[in-house]
Every structure is written in C-alpha cells, then in structure tokens.
KEZARO-268257 format. One record per residue: residue in three letters; x, y, z of N, C-alpha, C in turn. Coordinates in steps of 0.1 Angstrom, whole numbers, plus 5000, padded with zeros to 4 digits. Layout:
N
type / n.xx / n.yy / n.zz / ca.xx / ca.yy / ca.zz / c.xx / c.yy / c.zz
ALA / X / Y / Z / X / Y / Z / X / Y / Z
...
***
This chain:
104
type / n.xx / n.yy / n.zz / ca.xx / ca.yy / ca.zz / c.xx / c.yy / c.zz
UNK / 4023 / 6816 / 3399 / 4032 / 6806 / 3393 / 4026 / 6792 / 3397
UNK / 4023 / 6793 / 3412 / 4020 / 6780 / 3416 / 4010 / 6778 / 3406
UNK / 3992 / 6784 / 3406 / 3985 / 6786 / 3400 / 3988 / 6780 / 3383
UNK / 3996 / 6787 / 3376 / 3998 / 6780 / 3365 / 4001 / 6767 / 3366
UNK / 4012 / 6763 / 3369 / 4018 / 6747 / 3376 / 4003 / 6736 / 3373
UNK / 3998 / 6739 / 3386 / 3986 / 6733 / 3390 / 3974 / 6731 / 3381
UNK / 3974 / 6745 / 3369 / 3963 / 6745 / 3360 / 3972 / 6738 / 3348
UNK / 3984 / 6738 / 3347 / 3993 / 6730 / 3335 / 3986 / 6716 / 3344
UNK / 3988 / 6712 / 3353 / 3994 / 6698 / 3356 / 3975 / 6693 / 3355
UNK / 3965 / 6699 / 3354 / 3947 / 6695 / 3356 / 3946 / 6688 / 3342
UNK / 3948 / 6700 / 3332 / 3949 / 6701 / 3319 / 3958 / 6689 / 3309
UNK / 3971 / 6686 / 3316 / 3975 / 6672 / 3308 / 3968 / 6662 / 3317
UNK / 3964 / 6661 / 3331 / 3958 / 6651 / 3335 / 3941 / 6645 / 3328
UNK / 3940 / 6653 / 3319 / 3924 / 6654 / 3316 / 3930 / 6651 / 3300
UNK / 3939 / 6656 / 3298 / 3942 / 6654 / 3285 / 3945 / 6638 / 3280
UNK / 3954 / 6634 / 3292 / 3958 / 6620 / 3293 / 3947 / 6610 / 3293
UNK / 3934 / 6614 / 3302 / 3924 / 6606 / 3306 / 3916 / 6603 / 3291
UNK / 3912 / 6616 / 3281 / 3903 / 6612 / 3273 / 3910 / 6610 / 3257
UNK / 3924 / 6606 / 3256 / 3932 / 6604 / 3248 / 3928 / 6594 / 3238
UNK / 3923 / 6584 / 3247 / 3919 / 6570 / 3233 / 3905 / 6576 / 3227
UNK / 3892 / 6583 / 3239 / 3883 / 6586 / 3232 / 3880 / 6599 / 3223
UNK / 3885 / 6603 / 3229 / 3885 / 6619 / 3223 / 3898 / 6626 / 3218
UNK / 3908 / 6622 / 3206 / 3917 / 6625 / 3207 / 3919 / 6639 / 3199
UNK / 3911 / 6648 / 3193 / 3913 / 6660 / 3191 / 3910 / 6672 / 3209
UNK / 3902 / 6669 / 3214 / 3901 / 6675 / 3227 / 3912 / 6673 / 3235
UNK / 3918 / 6659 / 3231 / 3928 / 6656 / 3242 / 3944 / 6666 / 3237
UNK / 3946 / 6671 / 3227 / 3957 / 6674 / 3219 / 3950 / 6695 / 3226
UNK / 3941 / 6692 / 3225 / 3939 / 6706 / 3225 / 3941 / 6711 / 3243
UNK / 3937 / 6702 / 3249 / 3940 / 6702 / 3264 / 3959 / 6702 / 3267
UNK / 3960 / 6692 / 3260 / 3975 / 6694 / 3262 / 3988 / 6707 / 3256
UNK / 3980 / 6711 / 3241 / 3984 / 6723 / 3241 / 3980 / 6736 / 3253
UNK / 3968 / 6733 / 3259 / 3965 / 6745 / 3270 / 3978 / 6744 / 3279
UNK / 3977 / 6728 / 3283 / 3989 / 6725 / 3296 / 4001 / 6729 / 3291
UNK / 4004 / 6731 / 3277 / 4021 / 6739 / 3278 / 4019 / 6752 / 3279
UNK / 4010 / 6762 / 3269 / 4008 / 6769 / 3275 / 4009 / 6777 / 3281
UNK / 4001 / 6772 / 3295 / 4004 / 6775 / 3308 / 4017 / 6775 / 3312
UNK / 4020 / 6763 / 3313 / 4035 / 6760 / 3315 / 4041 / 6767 / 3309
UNK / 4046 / 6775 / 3301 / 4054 / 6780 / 3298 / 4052 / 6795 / 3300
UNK / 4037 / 6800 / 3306 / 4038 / 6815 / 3312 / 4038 / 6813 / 3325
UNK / 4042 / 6800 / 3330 / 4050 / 6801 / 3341 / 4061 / 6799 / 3347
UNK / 4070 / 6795 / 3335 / 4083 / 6797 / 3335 / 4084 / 6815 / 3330
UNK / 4081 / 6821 / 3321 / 4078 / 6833 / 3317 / 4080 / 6840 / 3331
UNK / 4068 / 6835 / 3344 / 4070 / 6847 / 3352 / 4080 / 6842 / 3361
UNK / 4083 / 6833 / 3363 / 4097 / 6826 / 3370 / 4105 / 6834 / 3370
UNK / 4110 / 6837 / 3354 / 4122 / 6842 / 3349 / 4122 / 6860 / 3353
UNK / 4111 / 6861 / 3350 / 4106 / 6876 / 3352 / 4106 / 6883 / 3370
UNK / 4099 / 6871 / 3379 / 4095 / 6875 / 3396 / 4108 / 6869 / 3400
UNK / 4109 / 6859 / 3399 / 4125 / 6851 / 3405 / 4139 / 6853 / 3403
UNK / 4137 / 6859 / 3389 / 4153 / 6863 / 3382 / 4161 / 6853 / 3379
UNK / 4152 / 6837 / 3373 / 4159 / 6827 / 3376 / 4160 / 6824 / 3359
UNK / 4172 / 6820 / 3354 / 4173 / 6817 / 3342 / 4162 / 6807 / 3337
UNK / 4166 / 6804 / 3322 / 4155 / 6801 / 3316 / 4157 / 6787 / 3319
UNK / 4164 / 6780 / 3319 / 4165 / 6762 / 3320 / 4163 / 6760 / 3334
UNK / 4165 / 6766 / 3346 / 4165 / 6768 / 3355 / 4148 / 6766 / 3359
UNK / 4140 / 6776 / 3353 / 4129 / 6781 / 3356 / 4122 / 6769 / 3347
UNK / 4127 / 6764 / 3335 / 4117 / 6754 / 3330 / 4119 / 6739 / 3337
UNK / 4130 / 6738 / 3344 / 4130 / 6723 / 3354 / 4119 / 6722 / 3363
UNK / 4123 / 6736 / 3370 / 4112 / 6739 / 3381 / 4098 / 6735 / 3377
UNK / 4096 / 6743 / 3367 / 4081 / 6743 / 3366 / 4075 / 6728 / 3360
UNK / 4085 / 6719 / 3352 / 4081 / 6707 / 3343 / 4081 / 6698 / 3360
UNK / 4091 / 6697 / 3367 / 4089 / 6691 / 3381 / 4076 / 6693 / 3386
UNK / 4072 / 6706 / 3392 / 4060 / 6708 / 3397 / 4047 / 6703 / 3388
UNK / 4049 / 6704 / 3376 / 4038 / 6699 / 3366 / 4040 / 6685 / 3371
UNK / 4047 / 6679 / 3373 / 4050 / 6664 / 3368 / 4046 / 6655 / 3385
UNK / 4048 / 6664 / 3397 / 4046 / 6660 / 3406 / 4027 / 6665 / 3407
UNK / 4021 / 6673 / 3406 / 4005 / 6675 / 3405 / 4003 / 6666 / 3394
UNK / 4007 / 6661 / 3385 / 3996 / 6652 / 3378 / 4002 / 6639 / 3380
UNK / 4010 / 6635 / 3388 / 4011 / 6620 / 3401 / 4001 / 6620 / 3407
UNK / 3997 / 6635 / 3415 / 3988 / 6631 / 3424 / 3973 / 6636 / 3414
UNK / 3971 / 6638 / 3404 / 3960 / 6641 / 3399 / 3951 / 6627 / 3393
UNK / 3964 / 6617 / 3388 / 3964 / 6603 / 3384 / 3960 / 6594 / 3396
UNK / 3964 / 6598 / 3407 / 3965 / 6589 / 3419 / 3948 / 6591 / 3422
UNK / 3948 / 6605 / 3425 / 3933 / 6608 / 3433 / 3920 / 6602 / 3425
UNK / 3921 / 6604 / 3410 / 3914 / 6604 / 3395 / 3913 / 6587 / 3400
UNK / 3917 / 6579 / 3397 / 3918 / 6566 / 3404 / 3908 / 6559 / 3415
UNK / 3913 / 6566 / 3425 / 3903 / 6567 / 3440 / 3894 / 6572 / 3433
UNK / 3888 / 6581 / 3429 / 3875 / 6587 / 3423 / 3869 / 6580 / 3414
UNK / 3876 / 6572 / 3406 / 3869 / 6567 / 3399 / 3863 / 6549 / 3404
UNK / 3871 / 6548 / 3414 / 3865 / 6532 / 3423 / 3855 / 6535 / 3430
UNK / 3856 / 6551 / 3435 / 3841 / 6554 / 3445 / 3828 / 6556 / 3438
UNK / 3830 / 6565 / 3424 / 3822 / 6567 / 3413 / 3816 / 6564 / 3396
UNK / 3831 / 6560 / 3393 / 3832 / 6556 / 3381 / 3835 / 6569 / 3372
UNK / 3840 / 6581 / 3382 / 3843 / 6592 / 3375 / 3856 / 6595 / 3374
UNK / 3869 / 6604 / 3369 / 3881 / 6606 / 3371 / 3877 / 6618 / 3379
UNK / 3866 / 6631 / 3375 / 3869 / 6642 / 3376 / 3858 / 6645 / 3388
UNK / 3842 / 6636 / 3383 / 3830 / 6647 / 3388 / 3833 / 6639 / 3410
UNK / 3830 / 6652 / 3413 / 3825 / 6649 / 3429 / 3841 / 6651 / 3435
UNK / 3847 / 6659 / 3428 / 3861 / 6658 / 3438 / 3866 / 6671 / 3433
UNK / 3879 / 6675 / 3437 / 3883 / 6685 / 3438 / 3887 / 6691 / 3422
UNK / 3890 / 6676 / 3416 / 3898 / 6679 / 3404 / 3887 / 6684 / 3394
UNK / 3876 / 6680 / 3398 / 3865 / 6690 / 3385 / 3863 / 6703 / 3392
UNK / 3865 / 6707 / 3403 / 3867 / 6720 / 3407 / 3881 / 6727 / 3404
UNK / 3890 / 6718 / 3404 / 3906 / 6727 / 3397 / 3902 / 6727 / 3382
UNK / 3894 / 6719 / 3375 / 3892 / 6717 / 3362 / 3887 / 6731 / 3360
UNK / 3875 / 6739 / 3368 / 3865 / 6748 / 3365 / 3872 / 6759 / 3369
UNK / 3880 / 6764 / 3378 / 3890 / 6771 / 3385 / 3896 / 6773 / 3368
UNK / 3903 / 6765 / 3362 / 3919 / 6770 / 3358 / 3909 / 6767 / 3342
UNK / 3898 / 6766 / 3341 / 3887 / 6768 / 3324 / 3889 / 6789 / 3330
UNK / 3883 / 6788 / 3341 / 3884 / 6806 / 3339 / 3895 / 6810 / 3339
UNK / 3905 / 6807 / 3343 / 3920 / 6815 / 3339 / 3925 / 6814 / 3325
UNK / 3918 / 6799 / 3322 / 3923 / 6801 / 3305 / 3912 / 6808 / 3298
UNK / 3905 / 6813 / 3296 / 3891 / 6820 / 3292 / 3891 / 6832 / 3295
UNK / 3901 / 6840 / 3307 / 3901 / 6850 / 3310 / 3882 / 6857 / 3320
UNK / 3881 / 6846 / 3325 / 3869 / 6849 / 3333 / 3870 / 6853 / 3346
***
C-alpha cells in the first residue's frame, strides 16, 4: 500500500513538473497516479477492512503529503543541478514504481 502511495505521489509529481511542456505525457502520468491510488485504496479496503471513504482519505493524504516532499526535494535538486529528478532519489522512485507499472 505504502508502495502504491509513494509510486501515486512520484507520478503526479513528474506529472506536475512537465505540464506546461509536455502536456500529453503529463495527463498520461497523472492518469498512472490515480491509478495507483486507487489499487491502493482497493487493498486498504481488502488488507485493513477499512471502508471505502475511509481508505480513499487515507491514501489521497499520504499521496498529498509524498508529493510536498517530492516538490520540496525536486527544488533542492534542481538549485544543485538544474534537474527536478536526475542524481537523487526521485529518478530512482521514478525507475522503481516505471517497473511496478510495467509489471517488471
């Protein structure tokens, strides 16, 4: 669950970043991030036994607090580099949560 959260919250943060230049990629990224998000309210409801409004607060919170800090870090990375993603963790959660959606 966490795992989904974290690969929802990569995916609108990447989605956000290339929105003015790339806005078909960016739409397709953010469909990935609901997605997610929503097969992890799916196992919420399923592992936790927690209703469905219940389980989608949860997870939209957790989404919403990882891409605070995905905006914040993306930031810092981009004053040390001029990159949001490359040389930090977040192009490694990027490459992480491309094989979960790809099924790799």
């Amino acid at each position: 669950i966490y795992l989904l959260n974290r690969c929802s919250a990569v995916y609108s943060y990447a989605s956000a970043v290339i929105l003015k230049t790339d806005s078909v990629n960016s739409k397709k990224f953010i469909e990935i991030a609901n997605s997610l998000l929503f097969k992890s309210v799916e196992l919420s409801i399923i592992d936790d036994k927690k209703k469905f409004e219940s389980a989608k607060k949860k997870a939209e919170k957790a989404r919403e607090d990882l891409f605070k800090k995905y905006v914040k870090d993306g930031k810092k990375n981009w004053d040390k580099n001029k990159s949001y993603f490359k040389g930090s963790y977040i192009a490694k959660d990027i490459l992480i949560c491309d094989k979960l959606v790809n099924g790799k």
